[in-house]
N, C-alpha and C positions, 0 to 999 in steps of 0.2 A: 476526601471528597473527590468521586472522579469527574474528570471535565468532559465538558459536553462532547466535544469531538474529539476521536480517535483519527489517526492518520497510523495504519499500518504497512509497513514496507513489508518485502519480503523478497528473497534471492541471497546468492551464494557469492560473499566477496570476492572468494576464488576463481570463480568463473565466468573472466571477463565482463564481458555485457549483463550479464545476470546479477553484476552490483548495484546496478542504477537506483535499486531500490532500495537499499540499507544507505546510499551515497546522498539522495534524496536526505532519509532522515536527518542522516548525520549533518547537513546542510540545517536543515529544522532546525537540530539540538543547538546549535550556536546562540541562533536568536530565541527558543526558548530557555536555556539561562541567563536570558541578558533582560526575562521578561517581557519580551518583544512578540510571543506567540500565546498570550493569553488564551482561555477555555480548550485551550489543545494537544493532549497526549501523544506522547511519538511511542511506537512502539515496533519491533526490527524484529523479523526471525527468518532462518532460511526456508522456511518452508511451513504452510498452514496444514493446522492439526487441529483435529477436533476441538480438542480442549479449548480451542481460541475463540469458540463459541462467547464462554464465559468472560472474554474479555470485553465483548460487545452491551454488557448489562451496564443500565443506566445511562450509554450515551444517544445524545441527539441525533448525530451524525455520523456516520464512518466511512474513509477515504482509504480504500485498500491500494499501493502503489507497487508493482512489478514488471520488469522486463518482460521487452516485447518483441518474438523472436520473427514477429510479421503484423502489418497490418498498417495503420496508420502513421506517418512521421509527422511531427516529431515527435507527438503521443496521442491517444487518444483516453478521453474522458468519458465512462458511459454507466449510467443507472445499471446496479444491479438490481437483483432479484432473487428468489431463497428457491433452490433447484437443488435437489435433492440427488445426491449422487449414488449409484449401483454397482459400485468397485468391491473391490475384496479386499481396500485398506483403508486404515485411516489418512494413512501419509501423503502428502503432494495432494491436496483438495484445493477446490476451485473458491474463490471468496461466497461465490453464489451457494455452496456445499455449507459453507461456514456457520452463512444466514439461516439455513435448513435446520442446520443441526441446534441453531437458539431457539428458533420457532419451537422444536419437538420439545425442546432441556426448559424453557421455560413457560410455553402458551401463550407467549405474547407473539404478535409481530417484528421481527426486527426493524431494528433503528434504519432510517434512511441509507442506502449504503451507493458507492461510487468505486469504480476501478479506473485509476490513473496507470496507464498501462503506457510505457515510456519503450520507444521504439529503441533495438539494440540490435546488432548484429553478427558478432563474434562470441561465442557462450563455452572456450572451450578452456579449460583445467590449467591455472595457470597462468593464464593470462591478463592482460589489463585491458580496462575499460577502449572502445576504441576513441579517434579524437570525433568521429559521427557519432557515436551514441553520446557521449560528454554533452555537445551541443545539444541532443535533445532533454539530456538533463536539464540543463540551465534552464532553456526555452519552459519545461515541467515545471520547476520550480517557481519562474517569474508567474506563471499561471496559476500555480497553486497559490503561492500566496494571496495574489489576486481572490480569490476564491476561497481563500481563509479570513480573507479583509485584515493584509497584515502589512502595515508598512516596511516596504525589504529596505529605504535608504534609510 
């Protein structure tokens, strides 16, 4: 049975600031094997592809989370919407692209959807997270949970 909420990360461990969002999860997966993040799927890839559409069937909710190489600190949180993209690939698609591609693959509306867009600033090959973006993780996380209604102590 899938749970109702999806939480997908997505970025390049390798690329500095652009792990915030596999780091995010990995932060999840702790407390959900301990049980602690009930109705909620963690899910991590470097990068969204069509096919991820099909991951979206059956849930309530999904909270798409990616570095953010501008914009708000220490993150911003903002309603998507299913935007249909005109590229000439599949690869590196926008979550809002994502939602498009369920709408057409199934006929229903997508599931409520959200992008936890966690501010980062160094995204180059090799390197590690910086100690600025770190803190906007935390800061992510303590929110998210919030917003997952999960007790983090």
């Amino acid at each position: 049975m899938l749970s109702p909420c999806l939480v997908f990360a997505y970025g390049n461990p390798s690329r500095g600031d652009d792990a915030l969002g596999p780091l995010l999860v990995e932060a999840l997966g702790r407390l959900a094997d301990s049980d602690r993040l009930p109705g909620v799927e963690l899910l991590t890839d470097f990068q969204l592809q069509v096919e991820h559409a099909l991951d979206l069937v059956g849930r309530e909710r999904v909270i798409f989370v990616d570095a953010a190489a501008s914009g708000r600190e220490p993150f911003a949180f903002d309603r998507l919407a299913a935007e249909a993209e005109t590229g000439y690939t599949t690869h590196a698609m926008r979550p809002g692209a994502v939602l498009a591609v369920f709408q057409r693959v199934t006929g229903a509306p997508p599931p409520p959807a959200w992008l936890l867009a966690i501010r980062g600033y160094a995204f180059e090959l090799g390197a590690s997270p910086t100690a600025g973006a770190l803190a906007n993780l935390a800061a992510a996380e303590r929110f998210l949970l919030a917003e997952l209604a999960v007790e983090a102590g």
